[in-house]
N, C-alpha and C positions, 0 to 999 in steps of 0.2 A: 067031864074033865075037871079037877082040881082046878082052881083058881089060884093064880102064883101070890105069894105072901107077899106081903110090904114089909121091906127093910124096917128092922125095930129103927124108932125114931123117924119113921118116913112121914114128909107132909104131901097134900098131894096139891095139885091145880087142875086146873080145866082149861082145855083147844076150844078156843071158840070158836072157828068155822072149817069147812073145807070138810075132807075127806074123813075125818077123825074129830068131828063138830060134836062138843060134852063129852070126851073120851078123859078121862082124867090121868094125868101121869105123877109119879110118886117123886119124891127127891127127898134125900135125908135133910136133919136140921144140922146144918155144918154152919159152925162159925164162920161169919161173913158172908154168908151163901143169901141173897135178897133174890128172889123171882119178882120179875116186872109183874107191877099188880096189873089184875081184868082190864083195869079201863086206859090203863097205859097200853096194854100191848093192842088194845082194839082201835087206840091214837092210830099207833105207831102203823099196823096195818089197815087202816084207813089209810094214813096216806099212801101206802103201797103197795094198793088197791089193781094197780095195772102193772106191775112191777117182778110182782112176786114168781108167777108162772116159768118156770122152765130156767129160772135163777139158779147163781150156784152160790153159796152160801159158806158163812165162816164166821162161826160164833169163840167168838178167841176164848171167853171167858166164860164158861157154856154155864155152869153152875145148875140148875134144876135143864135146864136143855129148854126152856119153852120158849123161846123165839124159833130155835129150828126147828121143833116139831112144828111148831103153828107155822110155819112157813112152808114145809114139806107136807102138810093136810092142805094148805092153800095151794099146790103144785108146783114148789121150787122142785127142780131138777137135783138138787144134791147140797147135802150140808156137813160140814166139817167141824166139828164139836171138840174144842180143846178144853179140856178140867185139870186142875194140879192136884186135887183131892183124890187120891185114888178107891177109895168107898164110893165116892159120887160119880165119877169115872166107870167104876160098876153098876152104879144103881144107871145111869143111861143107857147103857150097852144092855139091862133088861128090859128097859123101858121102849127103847127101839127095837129092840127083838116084840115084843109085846104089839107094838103096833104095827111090826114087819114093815119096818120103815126102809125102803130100800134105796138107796143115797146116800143113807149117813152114816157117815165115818167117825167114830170116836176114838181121840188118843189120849190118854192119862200122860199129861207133863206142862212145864210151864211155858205157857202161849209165847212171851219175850225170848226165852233161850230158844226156841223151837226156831221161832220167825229170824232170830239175829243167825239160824245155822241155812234157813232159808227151809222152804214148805214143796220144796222140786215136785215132789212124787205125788205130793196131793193136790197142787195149785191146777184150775183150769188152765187153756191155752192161752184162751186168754186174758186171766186173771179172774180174779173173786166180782160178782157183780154185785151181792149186798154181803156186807159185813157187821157183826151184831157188836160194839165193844163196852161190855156193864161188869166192867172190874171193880175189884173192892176198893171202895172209898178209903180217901186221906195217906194211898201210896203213890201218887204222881205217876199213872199207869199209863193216862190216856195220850197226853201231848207227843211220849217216845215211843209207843206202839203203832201211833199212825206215823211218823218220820220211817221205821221199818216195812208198813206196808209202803210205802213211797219208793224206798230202797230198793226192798225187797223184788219188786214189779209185780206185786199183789192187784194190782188195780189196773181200770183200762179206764179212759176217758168217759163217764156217766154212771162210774160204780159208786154203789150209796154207800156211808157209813153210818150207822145208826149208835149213837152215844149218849149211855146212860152215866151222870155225874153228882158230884157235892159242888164243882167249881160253876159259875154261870161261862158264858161265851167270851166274851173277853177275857178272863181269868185263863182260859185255856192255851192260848195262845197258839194255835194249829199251825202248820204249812199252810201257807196261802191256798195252796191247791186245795183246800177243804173246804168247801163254800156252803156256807149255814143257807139251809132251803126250807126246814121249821125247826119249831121248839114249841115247848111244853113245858109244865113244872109242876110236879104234884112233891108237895112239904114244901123237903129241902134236895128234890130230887129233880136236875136238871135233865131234858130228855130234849137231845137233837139229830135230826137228819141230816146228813150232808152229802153234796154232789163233790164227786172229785174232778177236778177242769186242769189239771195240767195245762200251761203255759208253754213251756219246755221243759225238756226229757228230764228225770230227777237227778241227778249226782251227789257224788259221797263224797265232794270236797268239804 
């Protein structure tokens, strides 16, 4: 059988473990497109290590897609891959086909208008259990996409949000409900997990 081409300009990576462990997946070089390097995403799923399994998943900002794939080779249950680049938007949908990833959902459009019209048809019952948010730096993406997951009832009480930034932790200035549980930094690239603890119910006053 032929071997499917790589999109001119494609880079590729590597799944480090689970079911598709060295399996390499392509992503073009788009402007602004950063894939979480090796030893960031081997951080990130270190910590969640117990976590991952049977998870449903929402990578707003999917870009190369390799948090969801690494997370669906570790056995999340289903992942939701939003791109605004519709080239890259493509190159996932063969790369998922490719790995016959079955879960993952990919839509070509912008994560914020998508989430501000609300996610009905794709949202679990009971919300997203981890969330990947690694938007392009220097557009103040991160602080109003999580006020929309809040909103939205994207979340249920112990769902992670995983945020890759330029800003440190205080700079962000989050909903309270966001409770920093690690961090990391490689450069200038801030990388934190957080547990969502709702207090009380959120509102849009």
């Amino acid at each position: 059988m032929k071997k499917p081409q790589a999109p001119a300009g494609a880079n590729q990576l590597r799944i480090i473990a689970g079911r598709w462990r060295s399996r390499r997946i392509r992503f073009l070089d788009a402007v602004g497109l950063r894939p979480t390097p090796d030893r960031v995403r081997e951080t990130l799923f270190n910590w969640l290590q117990f976590d991952v399994s049977g998870a449903h998943c929402l990578d707003a900002f999917a870009g190369s897609g390799a948090l969801s794939f690494e997370a669906l080779s570790r056995g999340a249950a289903s992942a939701l891959l939003i791109e605004r680049n519709a080239a890259q938007a493509d190159c996932l949908r063969r790369e998922a086909a490719t790995l016959q990833a079955e879960g993952c959902r990919i839509i070509n459009g912008d994560a914020q208008a998508l989430l501000s019209r609300g996610l009905a048809e794709h949202l679990p019952a009971t919300g997203f259990d981890l969330v990947f948010l690694d938007p392009p730096f220097n557009q103040g993406l991160v602080t109003p996409f999580c006020r929309l997951l809040e909103l939205q009832h994207c979340l249920h009480a112990g769902s992670q949000v995983y945020i890759e930034t330029e800003l440190g932790w205080q700079d962000l200035q989050l909903p309270p409900a966001f409770v920093l549980y690690r961090e990391t930094k490689a450069g200038v690239v801030h990388s934190f997990l957080t547990r969502y603890e709702p207090v009380d119910p959120p509102s849009a006053a």
